[in-house]
C-alpha positions as CSV (number, residue, x, y, z in Angstrom):
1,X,203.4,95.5,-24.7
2,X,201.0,92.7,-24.5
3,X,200.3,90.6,-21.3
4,X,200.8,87.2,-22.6
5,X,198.7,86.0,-20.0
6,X,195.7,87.7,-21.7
7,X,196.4,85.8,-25.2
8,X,196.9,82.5,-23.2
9,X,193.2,83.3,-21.5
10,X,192.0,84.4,-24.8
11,X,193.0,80.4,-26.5
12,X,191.8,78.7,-23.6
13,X,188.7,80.5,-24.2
14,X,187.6,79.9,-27.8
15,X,189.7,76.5,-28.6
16,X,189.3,74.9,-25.2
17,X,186.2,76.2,-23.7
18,X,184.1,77.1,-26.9
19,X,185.8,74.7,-29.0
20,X,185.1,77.3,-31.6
21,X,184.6,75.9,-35.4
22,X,184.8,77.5,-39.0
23,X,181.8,79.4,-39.8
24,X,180.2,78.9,-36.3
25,X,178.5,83.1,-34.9
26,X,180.0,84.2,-31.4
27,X,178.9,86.6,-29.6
28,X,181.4,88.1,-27.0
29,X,179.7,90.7,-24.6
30,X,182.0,93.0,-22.5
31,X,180.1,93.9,-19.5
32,X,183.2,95.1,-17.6
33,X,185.2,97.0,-21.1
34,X,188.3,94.7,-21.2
35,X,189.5,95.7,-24.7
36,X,192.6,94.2,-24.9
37,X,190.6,90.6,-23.8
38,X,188.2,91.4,-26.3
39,X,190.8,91.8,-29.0
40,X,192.4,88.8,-28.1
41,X,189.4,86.7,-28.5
42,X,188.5,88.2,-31.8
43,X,191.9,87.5,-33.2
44,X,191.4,83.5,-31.9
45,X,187.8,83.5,-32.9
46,X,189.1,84.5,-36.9
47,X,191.8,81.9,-36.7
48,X,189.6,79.6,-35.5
49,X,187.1,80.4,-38.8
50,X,184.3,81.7,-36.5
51,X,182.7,84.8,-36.9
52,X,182.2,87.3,-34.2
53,X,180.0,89.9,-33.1
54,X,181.2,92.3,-29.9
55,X,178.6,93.4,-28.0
56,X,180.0,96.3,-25.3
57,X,177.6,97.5,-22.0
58,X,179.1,100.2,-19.8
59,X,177.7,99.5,-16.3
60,X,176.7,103.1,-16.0
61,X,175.0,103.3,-18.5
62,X,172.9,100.4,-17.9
63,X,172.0,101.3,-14.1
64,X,170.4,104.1,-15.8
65,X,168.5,102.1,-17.9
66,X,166.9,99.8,-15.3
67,X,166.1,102.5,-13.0
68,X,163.2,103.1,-14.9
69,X,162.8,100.0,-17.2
70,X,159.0,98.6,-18.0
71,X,157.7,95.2,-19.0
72,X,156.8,96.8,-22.6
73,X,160.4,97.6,-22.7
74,X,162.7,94.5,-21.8
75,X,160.2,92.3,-23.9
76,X,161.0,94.7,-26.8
77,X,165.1,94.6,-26.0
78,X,164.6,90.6,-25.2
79,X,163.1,90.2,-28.7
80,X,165.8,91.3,-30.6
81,X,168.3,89.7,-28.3
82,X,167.1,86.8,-28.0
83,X,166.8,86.3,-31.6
84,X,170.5,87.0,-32.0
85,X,171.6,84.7,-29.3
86,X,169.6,81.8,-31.1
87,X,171.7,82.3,-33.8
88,X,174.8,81.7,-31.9
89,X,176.6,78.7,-31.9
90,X,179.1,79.9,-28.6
91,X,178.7,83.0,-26.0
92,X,181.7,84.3,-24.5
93,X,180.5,86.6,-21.2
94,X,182.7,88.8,-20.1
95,X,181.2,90.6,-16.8
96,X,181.8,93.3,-14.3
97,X,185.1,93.9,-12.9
98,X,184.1,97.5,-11.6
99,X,181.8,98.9,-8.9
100,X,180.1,95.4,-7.9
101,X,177.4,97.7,-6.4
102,X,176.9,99.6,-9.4
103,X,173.2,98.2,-9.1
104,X,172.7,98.2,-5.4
105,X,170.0,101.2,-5.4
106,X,168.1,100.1,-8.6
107,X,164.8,99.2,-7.1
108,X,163.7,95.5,-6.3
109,X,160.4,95.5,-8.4
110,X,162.8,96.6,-11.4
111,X,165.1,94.0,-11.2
112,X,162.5,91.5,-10.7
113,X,160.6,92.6,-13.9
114,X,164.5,92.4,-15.7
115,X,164.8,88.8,-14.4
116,X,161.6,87.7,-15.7
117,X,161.1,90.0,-19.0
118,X,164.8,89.8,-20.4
119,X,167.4,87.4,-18.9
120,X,165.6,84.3,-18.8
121,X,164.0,84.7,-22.2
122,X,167.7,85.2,-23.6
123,X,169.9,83.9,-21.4
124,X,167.9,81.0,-19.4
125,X,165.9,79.9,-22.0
126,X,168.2,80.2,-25.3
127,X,172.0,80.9,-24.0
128,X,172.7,78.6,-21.2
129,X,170.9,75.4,-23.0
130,X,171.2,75.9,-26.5
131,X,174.9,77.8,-27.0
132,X,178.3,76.7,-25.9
133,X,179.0,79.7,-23.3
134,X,181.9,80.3,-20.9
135,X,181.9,83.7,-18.7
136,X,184.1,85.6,-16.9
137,X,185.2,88.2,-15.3
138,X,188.2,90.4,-16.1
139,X,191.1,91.6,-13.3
140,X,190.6,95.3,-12.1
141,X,191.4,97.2,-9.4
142,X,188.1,97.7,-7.9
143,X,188.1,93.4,-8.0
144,X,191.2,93.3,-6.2
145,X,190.0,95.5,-3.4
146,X,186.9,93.3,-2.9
147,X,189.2,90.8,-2.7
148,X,191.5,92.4,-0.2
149,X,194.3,92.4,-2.4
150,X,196.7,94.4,-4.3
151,X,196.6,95.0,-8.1
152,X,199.4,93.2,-8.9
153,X,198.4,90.4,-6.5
154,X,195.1,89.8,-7.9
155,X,195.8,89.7,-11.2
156,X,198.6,86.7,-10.4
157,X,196.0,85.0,-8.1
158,X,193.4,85.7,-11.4
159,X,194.9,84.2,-14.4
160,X,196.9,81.5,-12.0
161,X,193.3,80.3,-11.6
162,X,192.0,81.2,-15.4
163,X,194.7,79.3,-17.3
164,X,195.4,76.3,-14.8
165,X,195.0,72.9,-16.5
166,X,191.6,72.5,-16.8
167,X,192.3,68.9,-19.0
168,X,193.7,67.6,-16.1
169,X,191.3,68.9,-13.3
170,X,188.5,67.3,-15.9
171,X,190.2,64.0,-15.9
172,X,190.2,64.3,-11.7
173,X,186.4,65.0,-11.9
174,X,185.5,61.6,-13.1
175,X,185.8,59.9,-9.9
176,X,183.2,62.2,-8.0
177,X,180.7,61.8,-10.9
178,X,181.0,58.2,-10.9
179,X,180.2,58.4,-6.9
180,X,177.2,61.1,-7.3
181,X,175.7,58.8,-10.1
182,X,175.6,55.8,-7.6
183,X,174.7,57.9,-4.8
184,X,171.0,58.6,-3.3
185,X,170.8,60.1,0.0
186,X,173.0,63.0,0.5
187,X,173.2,64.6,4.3
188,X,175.6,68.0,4.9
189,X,176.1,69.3,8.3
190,X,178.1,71.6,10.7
191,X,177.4,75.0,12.3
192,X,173.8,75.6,11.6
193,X,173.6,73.3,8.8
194,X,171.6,69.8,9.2
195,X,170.5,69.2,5.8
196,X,169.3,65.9,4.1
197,X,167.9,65.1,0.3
198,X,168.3,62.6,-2.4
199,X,169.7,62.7,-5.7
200,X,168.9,59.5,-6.9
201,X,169.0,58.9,-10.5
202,X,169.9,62.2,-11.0
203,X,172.5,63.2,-13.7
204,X,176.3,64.5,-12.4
205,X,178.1,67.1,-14.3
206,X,181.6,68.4,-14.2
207,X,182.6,71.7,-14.8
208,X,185.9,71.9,-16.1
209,X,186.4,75.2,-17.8
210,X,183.8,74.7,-20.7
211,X,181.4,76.9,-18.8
212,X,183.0,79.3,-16.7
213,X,186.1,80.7,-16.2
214,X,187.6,79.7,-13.2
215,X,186.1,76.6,-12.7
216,X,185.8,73.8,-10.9
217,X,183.1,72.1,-9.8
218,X,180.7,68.8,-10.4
219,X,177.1,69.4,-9.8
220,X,173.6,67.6,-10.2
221,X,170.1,68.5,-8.6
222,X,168.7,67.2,-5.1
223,X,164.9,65.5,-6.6
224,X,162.3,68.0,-5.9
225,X,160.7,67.4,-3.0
226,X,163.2,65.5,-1.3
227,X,164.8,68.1,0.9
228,X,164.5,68.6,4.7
229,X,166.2,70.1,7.0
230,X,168.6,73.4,7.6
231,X,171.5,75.2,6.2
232,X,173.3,78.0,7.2
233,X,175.7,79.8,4.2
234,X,178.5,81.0,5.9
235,X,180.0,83.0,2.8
236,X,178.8,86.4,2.1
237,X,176.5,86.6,-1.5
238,X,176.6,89.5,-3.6
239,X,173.4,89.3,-5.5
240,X,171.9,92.2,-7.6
241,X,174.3,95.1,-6.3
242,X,173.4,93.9,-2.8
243,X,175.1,91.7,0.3
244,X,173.6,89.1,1.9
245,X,175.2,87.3,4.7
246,X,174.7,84.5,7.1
247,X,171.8,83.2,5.1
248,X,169.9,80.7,6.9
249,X,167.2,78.5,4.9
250,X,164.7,75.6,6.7
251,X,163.4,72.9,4.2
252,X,160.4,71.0,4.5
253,X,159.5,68.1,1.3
254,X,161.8,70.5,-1.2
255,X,160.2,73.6,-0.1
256,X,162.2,76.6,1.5
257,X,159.2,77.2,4.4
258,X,161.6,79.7,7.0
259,X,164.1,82.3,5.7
260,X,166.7,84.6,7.4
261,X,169.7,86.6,7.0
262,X,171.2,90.3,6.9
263,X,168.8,91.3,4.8
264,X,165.9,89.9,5.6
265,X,163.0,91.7,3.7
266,X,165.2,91.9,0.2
267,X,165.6,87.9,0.9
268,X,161.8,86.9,1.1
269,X,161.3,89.2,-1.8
270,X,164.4,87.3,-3.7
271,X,162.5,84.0,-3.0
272,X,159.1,85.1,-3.3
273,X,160.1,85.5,-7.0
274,X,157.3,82.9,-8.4
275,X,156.4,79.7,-7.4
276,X,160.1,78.1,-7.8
277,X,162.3,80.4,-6.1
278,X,161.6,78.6,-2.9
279,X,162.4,75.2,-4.1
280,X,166.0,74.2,-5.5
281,X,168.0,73.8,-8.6
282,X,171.5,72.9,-7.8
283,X,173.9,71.0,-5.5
284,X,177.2,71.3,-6.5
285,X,180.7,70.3,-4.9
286,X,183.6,73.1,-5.6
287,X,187.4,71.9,-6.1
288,X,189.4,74.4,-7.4
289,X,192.4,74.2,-5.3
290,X,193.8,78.2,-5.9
291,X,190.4,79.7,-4.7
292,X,190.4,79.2,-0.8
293,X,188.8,82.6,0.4
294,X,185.3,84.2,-0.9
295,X,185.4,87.4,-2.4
296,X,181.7,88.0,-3.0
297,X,181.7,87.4,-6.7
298,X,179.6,83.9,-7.4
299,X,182.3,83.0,-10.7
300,X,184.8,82.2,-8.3
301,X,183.3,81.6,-4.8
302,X,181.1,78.7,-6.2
303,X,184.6,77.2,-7.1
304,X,185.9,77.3,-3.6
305,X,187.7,74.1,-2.6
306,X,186.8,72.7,0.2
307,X,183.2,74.1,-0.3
308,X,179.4,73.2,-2.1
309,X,176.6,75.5,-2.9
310,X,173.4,74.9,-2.9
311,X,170.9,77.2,-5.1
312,X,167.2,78.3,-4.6
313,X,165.6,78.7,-7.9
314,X,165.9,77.4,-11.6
315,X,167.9,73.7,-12.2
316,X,169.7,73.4,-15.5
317,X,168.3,71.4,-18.5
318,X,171.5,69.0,-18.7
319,X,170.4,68.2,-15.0
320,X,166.4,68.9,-14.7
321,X,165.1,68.2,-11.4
322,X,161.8,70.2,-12.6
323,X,162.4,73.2,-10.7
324,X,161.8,76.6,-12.8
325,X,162.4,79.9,-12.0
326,X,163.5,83.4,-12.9
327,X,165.8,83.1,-10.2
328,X,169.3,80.7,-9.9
329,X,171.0,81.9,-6.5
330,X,174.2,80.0,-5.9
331,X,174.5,80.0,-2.3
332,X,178.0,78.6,-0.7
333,X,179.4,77.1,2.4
334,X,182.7,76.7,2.6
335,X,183.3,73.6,5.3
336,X,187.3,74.0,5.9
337,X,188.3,74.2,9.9
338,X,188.8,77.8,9.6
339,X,185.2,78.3,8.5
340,X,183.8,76.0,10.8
341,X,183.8,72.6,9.3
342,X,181.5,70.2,8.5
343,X,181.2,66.9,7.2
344,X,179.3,65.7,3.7
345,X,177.9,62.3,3.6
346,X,176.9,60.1,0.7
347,X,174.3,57.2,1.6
348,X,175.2,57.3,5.3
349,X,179.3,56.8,4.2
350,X,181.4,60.2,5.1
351,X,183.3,61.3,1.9
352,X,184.4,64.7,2.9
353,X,185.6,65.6,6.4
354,X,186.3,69.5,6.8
355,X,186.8,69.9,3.2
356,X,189.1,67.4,2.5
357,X,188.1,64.1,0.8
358,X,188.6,61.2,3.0
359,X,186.9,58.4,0.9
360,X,190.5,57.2,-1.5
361,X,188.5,57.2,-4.8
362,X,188.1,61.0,-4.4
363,X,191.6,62.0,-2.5
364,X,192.8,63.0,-6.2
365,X,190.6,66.0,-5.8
366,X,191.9,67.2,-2.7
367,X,194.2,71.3,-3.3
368,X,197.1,69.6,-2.8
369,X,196.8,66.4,-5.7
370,X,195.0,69.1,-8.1
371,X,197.7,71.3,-8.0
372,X,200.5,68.5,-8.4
373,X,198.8,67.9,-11.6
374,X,198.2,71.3,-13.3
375,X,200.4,71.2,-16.2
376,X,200.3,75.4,-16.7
């Protein structure tokens, strides 16, 4: 029998976050091998009038392949691909879901050459600005025990966050954009966090289920050499197959200048990428009022409410800030009482108070207004 759930996933994915149209080519890529997801999104994708092409990577099979990849090589794979990918008018990424540290033991100079040599020419450069893409990951078991949770737990907790009312959170969002577009100076503190930087004419974008699945956040990208201070990231980060926690950064004129954490010779690698893996391309403010506790995978930590992260590396186009790199880290701190706190400021007025809104214009985004609203 069918999970309903999954065909209510699969329309919010290709009518609301695609907005798939007749004769449009989508690529759907399984990462993770969710058939019956995959299925479901062909069968909207053909009623839509698209037409699809499945792409399907077993997780195995591709830690074998990087183990001993070359530059000759991912150029040669990122040729083909990224020709394909231009000819795409929407990307539907559907990602891991099984051993998250399937790649922990693939070597750092490998991954490093795969970041530069094959995702950014298809994915940075061509998928994320030029395609209308939405990723995701898909419930397993092996999620649900990085989450701490039982099967059947997780995958309620899962599609309660993957099918909420997105159309209403988007309509919530307005208020915060309105305030980030006015704002300049931006200052975040509490427990090892001191950090100061402007966004001043800067472009603020919400994120509202178009792009990822869960959502929920607005971002826009502190100007370039405008940051100074320290941060502290108090939520663990997965990143390439490996954990990093308690990640702490000093900023000097946009620069990260001072690095530590729990891994501390795999992080100055990270950000000794190329010249822009030690400046920043994000800021971003998460609101999704069902995700409350990190579970190491970025998709749905970055949405944390109550949280922001805050991301060494590449900016986006729709928000350029001139900051390019192979790398985009997505870094979070989650500032509820039980984490710590800690307040967010915009120009010198305090908006946010242990992650709960306090200025009125933005109390509609607080868990407990968001989830009064969701329509699902």
């Amino acid at each position: 029998m069918k999970d309903p759930r999954i065909q209510k996933l699969a329309e919010t994915l290709v009518h609301y976050a695609c907005a798939v149209q007749p004769g449009e080519r989508i690529l759907i890529e399984d990462r993770g091998l969710a058939p019956e997801l995959d299925a479901a999104i062909l069968g909207e994708v053909y009623k839509a009038g698209g037409i699809p092409q499945v792409a399907i990577t077993d997780l195995t099979v591709e830690r074998a392949l990087l183990m001993g990849c070359t530059q000759e090589q991912l150029t040669w794979m990122a040729k083909h691909d990224a020709a394909r990918m231009a000819e795409c008018a929407a990307y539907i990424g559907i990602r891991g879901g099984h051993n998250a540290y399937e790649q922990s033991d693939v070597p750092a100079d490998k991954k490093s050459l795969y970041r530069q040599h094959y995702a950014k020419p298809v994915h940075t450069d061509i998928r994320v600005p030029k395609t209308r893409w939405v990723v995701l990951r898909y419930p397993t078991s092996a999620m649900a025990q990085q989450a701490g949770m039982s099967t059947a737990a997780f995958e309620d907790f899962y599609f309660t966050v993957c099918t909420m009312d997105y159309s209403a959170m988007s309509k919530a969002m307005d208020a915060l954009v309105d305030r980030l577009h006015r704002t300049d100076r931006v200052r975040l503190t509490g427990p090892g966090t001191d950090l100061t930087f402007s966004i001043k004419g800067q472009p603020a974008i919400k994120c509202d289920g178009k792009l990822n699945i869960p959502d929920g956040e607005v971002f826009t990208a502190p100007l370039k050499d405008s940051i100074n201070g320290e941060i502290t990231f108090n939520t663990p980060s997965l990143y390439e197959g490996v954990t990093h926690e308690q990640v702490h950064l000093v900023f000097r004129d946009g620069r990260i200048v001072q690095e530590s954490g729990s891994q501390p010779g795999l992080l100055t690698k990270i950000l000794n990428t190329d010249e822009g893996a030690r400046g920043v391309g994000e800021f971003a403010i998460g609101v999704n009022p069902y995700i409350l506790e990190p579970m190491k995978d970025t998709l749905f930590d970055e949405k944390i409410a109550g949280s922001f992260h805050f991301t060494p590396g590449n900016c986006y186009d729709e928000c350029p800030n001139g900051n390019k790199s192979a790398i985009h880290w997505d870094l979070v701190q989650i500032q509820r009482p039980e984490y710590g706190g800690g307040n967010m400021y915009f120009d010198g007025e305090l908006v946010r108070q242990n992650g709960l809104f306090v200025s009125p214009d933005l109390e509609g985004l607080n868990p407990d207004q968001l989830k009064a609203g969701d329509t699902q």
